[in-house]
N, C-alpha and C positions, 0 to 999 in steps of 0.2 A: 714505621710500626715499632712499638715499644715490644722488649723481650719481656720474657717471665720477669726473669730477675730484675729485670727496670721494673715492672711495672709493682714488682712488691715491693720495693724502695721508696717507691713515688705515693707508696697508696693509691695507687688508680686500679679500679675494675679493667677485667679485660673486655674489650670489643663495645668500649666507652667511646666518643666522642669527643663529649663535652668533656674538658679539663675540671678537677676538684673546685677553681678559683673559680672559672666561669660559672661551675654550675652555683655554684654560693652568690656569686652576683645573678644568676638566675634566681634562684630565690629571695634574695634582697629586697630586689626589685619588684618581682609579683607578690611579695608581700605588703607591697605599699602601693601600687598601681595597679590599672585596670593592666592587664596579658598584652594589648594594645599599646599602650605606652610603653608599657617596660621594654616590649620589643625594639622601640626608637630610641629610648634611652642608653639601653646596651650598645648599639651601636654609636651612637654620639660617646657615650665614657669607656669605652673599651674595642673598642672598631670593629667589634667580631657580631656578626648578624645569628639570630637564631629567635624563629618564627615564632608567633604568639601562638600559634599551638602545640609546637614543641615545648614552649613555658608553661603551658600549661599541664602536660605530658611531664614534665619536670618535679613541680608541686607532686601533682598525683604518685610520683611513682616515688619522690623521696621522702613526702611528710613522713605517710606508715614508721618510719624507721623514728620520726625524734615523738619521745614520749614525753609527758608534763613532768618537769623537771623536781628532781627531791631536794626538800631545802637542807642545808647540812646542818640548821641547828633547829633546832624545837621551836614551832610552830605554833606560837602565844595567842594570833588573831587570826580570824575568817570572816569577810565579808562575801556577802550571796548577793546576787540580782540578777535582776532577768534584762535581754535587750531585744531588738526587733531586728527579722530578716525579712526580705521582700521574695517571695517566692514568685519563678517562673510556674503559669499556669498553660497545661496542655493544650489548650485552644485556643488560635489563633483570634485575637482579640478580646477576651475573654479578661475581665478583671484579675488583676493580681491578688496576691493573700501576703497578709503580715502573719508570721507567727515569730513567734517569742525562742529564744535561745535563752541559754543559763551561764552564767560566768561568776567566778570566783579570784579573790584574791587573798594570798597568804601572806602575813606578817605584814599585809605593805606591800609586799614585793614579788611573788610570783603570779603569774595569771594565768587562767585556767576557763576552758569555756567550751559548751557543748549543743549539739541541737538533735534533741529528741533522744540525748543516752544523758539520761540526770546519773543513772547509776555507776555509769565513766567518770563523773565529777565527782562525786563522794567519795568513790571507790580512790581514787586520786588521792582525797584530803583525808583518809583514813587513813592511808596507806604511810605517811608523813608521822613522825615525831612530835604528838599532841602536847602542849602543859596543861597542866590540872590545877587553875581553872583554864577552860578556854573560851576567850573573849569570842563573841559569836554575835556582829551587826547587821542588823536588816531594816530596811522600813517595815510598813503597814502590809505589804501585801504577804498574802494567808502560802501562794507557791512559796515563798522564801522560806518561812518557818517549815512546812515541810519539808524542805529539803532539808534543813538543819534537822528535821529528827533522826535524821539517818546519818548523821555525823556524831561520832564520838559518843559519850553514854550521857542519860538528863544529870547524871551528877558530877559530869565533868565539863558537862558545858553552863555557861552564866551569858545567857540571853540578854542580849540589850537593844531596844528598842535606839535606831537611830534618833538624835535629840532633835537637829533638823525638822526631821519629817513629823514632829511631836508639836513641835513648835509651829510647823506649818497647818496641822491641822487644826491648834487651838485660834488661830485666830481665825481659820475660817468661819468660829462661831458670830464675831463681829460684835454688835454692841458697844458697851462698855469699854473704854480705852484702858481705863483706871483698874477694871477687874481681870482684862486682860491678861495686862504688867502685874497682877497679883496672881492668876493664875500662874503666868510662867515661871515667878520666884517660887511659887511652893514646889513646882514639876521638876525645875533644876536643881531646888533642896530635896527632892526625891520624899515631898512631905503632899504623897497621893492623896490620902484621904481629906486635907483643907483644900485640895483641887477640885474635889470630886462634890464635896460640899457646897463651893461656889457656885458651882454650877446647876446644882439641882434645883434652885429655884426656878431656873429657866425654863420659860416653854419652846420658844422657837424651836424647831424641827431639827433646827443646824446644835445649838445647847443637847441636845438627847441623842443626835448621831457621833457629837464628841464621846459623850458619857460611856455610850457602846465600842464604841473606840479602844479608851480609857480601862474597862473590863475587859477586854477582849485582850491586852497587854499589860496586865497591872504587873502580872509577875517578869516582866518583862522594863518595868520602869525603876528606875536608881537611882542614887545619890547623885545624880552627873557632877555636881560643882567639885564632889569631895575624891571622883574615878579622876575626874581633869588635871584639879590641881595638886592633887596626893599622890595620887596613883599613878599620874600620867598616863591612862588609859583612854585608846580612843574613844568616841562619844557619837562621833556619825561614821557613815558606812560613803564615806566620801570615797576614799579609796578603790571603792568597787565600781563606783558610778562613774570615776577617773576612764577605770579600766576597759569600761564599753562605749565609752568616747576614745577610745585610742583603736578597739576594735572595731569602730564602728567606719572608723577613719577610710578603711578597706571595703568594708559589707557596703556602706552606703556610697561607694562615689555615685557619681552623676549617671542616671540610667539603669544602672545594676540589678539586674535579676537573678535569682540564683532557682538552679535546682537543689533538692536536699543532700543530697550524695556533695554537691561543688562546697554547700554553707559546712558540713563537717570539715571538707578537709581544709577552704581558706583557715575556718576558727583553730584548727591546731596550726596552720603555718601562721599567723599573723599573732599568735600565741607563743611560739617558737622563737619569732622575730622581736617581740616583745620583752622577752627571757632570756634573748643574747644566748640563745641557741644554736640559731644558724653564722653567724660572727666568730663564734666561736673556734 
């Protein structure tokens, strides 16, 4: 047994167990594997056994404490998107449910993500060192832009429609190869209105669901060629969609069900891990 005076040398809580190093390889680990594994793993890389549900008892009682980290310089870019959880459902046999989760990434480089506290995520990215303008990516979906109205003020953010997701929807209209390739050069010269022309001939269902598309984000469509090459500003919301492929890495192994209380707390630890938090 360590004395006082040890153990405030050492930084270890008193009537701990688990060593500071173990518990950080505890979380490592269940942030990248099922509780399951990680339990086999610790013991094959560190010879010391400690049960999948004290790892889990672990996560639980240390995430609380690491908060989404503050970036130390000013915070130029924010990407939104949403991803999928698989919830565990009360009744045995009983279909499961997908609902959606919210994640965020800053500059590029911090990550950030919630399920069912959007107002934890803003509050986050308000709380950071904005530039003025701030670069603010998203596709098509209507959840994203709301949440970006709750970020920063309309005159400090400069909305940009991923070019991607722009470009993916224009050719869903089909047709014309030739009017296509002229659509997309006026969309990338950010020259709307010859885009919006082209197409108004058309009847197809798919030519009028662009259109509305098209208004529904005009103030939202730019110059891309001149942000790319001038400005060096990003242009898709790549970054974010990175970020829930690496969160998902965790939410979705093979099997995985979660209740909502477990998907909070995996998304700040696998967030934490992600942000060289717990390494730290």
């Amino acid at each position: 047994r360590l004395r006082r005076q040890q153990l405030e040398k050492l930084g270890v809580e008193a009537r701990i167990r688990i060593s500071p190093l173990l518990q950080k390889c505890c979380m490592c680990l269940s942030a990248n594997e099922s509780f399951f594994q990680a339990e086999k793993d610790l013991v094959l890389l560190t010879g010391m056994k400690v049960g999948h549900s004290t790892l889990q008892r672990q996560v639980h009682t240390n995430i609380e404490h690491l908060d989404f980290p503050d970036s130390p310089i000013a915070v130029n870019e924010v990407c939104l998107d949403g991803g999928k959880v698989r919830l565990r459902t009360k009744t045995l046999g009983e279909k499961c449910e997908w609902r959606d989760y919210q994640a965020a990434r800053l500059s590029g480089v911090y990550y950030g993500a919630t399920f069912r506290r959007k107002e934890e995520l803003t509050a986050w990215i308000n709380s950071q060192v904005l530039t003025n303008p701030l670069i603010c990516l998203g596709d098509g979906h209507s959840g994203v832009w709301n949440l970006f109205r709750q970020i920063a003020s309309i005159q400090q953010r400069q909305e940009i429609l991923d070019w991607f997701h722009l470009k993916e929807n224009l050719f869903k209209v089909g047709g014309s190869l030739k009017r296509l390739r002229q659509g997309e050069t006026f969309l990338w010269q950010g020259k709307v209105e010859q885009a919006i022309a082209l197409f108004q001939q058309e009847c197809p269902k798919r030519a009028r669901k662009f259109l509305a598309y098209i208004e529904k984000h005009r103030h939202r469509l730019v110059d891309y060629e001149l942000l790319q090459t001038e400005h060096h500003i990003s242009i898709g919301s790549g970054a974010v969609e990175s970020a829930i492929k690496q969160i998902d890495r965790r939410l979705k192994i093979s099997g995985a069900q979660w209740n909502p209380h477990s998907v909070t707390q995996m998304l700040r630890l696998r967030c934490a891990y992600l942000n060289g938090q717990i390494t730290a």
